[in-house]
N, C-alpha and C positions, 0 to 999 in steps of 0.2 A: 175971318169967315172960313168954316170947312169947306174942301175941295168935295165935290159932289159924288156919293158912292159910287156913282154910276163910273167915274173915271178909273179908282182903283178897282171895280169888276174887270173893266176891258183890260187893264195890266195883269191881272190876273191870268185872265183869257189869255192876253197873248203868251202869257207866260207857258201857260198850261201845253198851249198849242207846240209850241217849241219842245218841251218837256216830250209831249207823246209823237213827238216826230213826223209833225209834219211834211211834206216835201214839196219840192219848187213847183208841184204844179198845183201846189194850192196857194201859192203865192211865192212872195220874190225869194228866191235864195240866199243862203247864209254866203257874207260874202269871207271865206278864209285868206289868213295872213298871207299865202302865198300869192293872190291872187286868185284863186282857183271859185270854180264856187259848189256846195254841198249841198245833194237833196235833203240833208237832214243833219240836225244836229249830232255831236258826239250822245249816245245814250246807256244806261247803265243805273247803278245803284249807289248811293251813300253811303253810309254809316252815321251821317248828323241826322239825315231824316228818323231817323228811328233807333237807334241805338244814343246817339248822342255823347254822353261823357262817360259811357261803360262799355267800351268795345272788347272784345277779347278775338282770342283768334278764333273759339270755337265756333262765336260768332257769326265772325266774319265770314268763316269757311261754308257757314249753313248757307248764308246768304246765298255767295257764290254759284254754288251746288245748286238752288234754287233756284236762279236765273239762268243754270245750263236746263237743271229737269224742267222745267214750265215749260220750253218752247221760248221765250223771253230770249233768248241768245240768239236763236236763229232770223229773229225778229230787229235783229241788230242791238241790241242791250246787251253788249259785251264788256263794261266797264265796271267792276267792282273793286268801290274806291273808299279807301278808312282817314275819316273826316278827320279829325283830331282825337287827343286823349290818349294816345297810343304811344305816348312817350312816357320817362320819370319823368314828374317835376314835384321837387319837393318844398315848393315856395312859391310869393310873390313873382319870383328871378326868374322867373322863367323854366324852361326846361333843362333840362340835367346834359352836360353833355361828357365827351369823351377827349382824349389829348387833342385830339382834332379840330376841337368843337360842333362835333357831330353830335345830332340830340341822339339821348341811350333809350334805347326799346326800353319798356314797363315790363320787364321778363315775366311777374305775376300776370297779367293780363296774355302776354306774348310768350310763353315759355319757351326758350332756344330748344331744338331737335339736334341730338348731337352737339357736333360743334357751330351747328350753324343760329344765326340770329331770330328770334322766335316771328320778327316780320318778314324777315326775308325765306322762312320756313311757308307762312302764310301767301307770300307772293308767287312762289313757285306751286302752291295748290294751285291756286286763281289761274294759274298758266296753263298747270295740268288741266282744265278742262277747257282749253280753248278763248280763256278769256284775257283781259287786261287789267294789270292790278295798277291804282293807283293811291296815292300817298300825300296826307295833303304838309305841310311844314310849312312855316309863318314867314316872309319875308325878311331877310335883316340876321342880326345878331343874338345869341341867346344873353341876355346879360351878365349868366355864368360862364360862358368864354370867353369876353369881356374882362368879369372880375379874376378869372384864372390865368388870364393872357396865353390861352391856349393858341396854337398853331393852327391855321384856316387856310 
């Protein structure tokens, strides 16, 4: 037997509520690892919601800029954060990495500035306007530093 719509609306709901920042006085507070507790959730923007598996820096930098011009930053949406997609990978295997086993930027998507890394070009925009960049990377091992027995 299906669960009743009615349940997965109020998850929704609650979801949603969290999402748009609710705060402790409209119910219980988020309780943080420290112990501590938070009128409101961490808030900001994706790149899965809406970009998905074609992100680029030109992108992301729109976004960004975006969420400073709107007003949306002062409003506490200071997080612009790149879901995934933003690495090589040229297989199954996973993402592509470096002697390190560090996954390699998509340089076509990410273009290095200078000598610097075409994400870490894009994190330091995010910074320049007062915001926070974040970066999502998958748990665990790439299975090409694995099969390379690269240094970790």
């Amino acid at each position: 037997m299906r669960k009743p719509i009615r349940g997965a609306l109020a998850a929704f709901a609650g979801a949603l509520l969290l999402a748009t920042g609710i705060t402790a006085a409209d119910g219980p507070a988020a309780q943080a690892e420290s112990g501590t507790t938070s009128a409101k959730p961490a808030l900001g923007w994706s790149s899965w919601s809406f970009i998905r598996r074609n992100p680029t820096a030109q992108k992301i930098e729109a976004q960004a800029k975006a969420l400073k011009d709107s007003g949306l930053a002062k409003e506490g949406y200071v997080y612009a954060n790149v879901d995934d997609f933003w690495y090589r990978c040229p297989g199954s295997q996973g993402p592509d990495v470096d002697q390190y086993g560090r996954w390699v930027t998509d340089e076509t998507a990410f273009p290095p500035q200078g000598g610097e890394n075409g994400i870490q070009a894009v994190a330091d925009y995010v910074h320049s306007l007062g915001l926070k960049f974040g970066l999502y990377v998958t748990p665990g091992i790439s299975k090409q530093a694995v099969a390379r027995n690269t240094a970790i």
